[in-house]
N, C-alpha and C positions, 0 to 999 in steps of 0.2 A: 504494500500500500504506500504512496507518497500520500501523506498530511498534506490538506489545504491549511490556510492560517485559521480557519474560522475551526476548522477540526481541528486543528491542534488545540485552539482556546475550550473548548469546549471537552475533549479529552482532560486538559488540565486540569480544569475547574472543578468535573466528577470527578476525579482520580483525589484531587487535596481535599475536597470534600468528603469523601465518603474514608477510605482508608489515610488518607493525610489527618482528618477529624480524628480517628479511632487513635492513632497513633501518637499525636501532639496530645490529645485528651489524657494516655496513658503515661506520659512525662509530666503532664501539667500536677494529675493526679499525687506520682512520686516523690516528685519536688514541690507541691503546694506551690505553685508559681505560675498564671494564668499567661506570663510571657509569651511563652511557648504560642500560643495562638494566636498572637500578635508577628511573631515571628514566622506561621503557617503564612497570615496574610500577607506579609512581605515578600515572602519565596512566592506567592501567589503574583501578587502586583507584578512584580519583578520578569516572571516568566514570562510575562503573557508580551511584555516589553522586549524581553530576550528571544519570544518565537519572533518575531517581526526577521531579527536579524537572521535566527537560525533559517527562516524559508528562501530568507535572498542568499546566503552562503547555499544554501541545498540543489537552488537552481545552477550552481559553476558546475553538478555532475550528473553527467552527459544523460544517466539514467534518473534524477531529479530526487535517489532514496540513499539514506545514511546506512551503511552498516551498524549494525548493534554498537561495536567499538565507539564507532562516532557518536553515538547514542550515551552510552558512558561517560568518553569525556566530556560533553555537551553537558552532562550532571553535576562535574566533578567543576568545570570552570564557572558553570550558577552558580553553586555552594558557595565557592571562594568568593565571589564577586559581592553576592550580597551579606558575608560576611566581614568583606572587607568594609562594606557601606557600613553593617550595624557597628562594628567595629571602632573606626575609624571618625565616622560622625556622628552617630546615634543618628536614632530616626523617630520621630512621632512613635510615643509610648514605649520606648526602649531608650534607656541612657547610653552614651558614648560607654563602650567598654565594660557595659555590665552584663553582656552574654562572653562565657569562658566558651575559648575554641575548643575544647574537648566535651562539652556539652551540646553545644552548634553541630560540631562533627556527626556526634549520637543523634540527636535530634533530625538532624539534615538526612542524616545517612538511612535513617530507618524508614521517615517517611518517603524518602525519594527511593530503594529497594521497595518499600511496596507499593509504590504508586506504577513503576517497572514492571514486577511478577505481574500486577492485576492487569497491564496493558500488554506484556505479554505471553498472558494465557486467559483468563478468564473472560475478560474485556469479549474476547474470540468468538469465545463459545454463547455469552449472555446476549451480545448484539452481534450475530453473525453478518449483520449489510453493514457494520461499524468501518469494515476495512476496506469496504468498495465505495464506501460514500465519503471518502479522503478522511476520516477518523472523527465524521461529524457524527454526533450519536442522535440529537434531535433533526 
C-alpha cells in the first residue's frame, strides 16, 4: 500500500488513540503523572506535521513505498525531534527539561511499537479495504 496524507493522518490518529491511549494511560497510571498525555498529544500534533514531509520525501522512490526499515527510522528521528523540542524549550503544559530521556524513551518506545504491530497486523485483518484505500480507514 502507499499512504495518501489524508490516510496516513487518519491511520495516526486511530492508532494514538486507541492503543497510544491504552499505553500512555498505563504510565500515567504508574507514575501518577497525567504528562504522559500531554506528551501523547505532542507526538500527535507533531506527526501529522512530520507526515506532510514524510509523503514528499516518499514521492523521490521511483515505486512511491518505504520499506519497513525506513518505517523504523522514520520512528526513531520523530522521537528524537520532539524530544528534543520538549527538551530543549518546553512546550505548553510541559516544562523545559522536566520529561527525563529514559522515560521519553519508555514512553515513546512502547507506544510507537504498538501503534506499528497494530498497523502491521491487525489494522489488516479489522479493515481489510484499509490498505487499498491509501490507509484511509473512514
Amino acid at each position: 500500500m502507499t499512504p495518501t496524507i489524508s490516510g496516513r493522518w487518519q491511520t495516526r490518529v486511530a492508532t494514538l488513540g486507541t492503543v497510544g491511549a491504552i499505553v500512555t494511560s498505563l504510565f500515567a497510571a504508574g507514575y501518577w503523572d497525567a504528562t504522559f498525555f500531554v506528551v501523547l498529544g505532542y507526538v500527535a500534533a507533531f506527526g501529522i506535521a512530520w507526515d506532510v514531509l514524510y509523503i514528499l520525501l516518499q514521492r523521490l522512490r521511483w515505486d512511491r513505498d518505504w520499506p519497513t526499515s525506513f518505517q523504523v527510522a522514520n520512528g526513531v528521528i520523530e522521537g528524537i525531534l520532539v524530544y528534543a523540542l520538549i527538551d530543549a524549550t518546553g512546550l505548553p503544559g510541559i516544562e523545559e527539561g522536566s520529561v527525563g530521556v529514559g522515560l521519553f524513551v519508555a514512553h515513546y518506545g512502547f507506544t510507537w511499537l504498538s501503534a506499528f504491530i497494530l498497523v502491521q497486523g491487525p489494522m489488516r485483518a479489522v479493515f481489510p479495504r484499509w490498505r487499498f484505500l491509501g490507509g484511509r480507514i473512514l
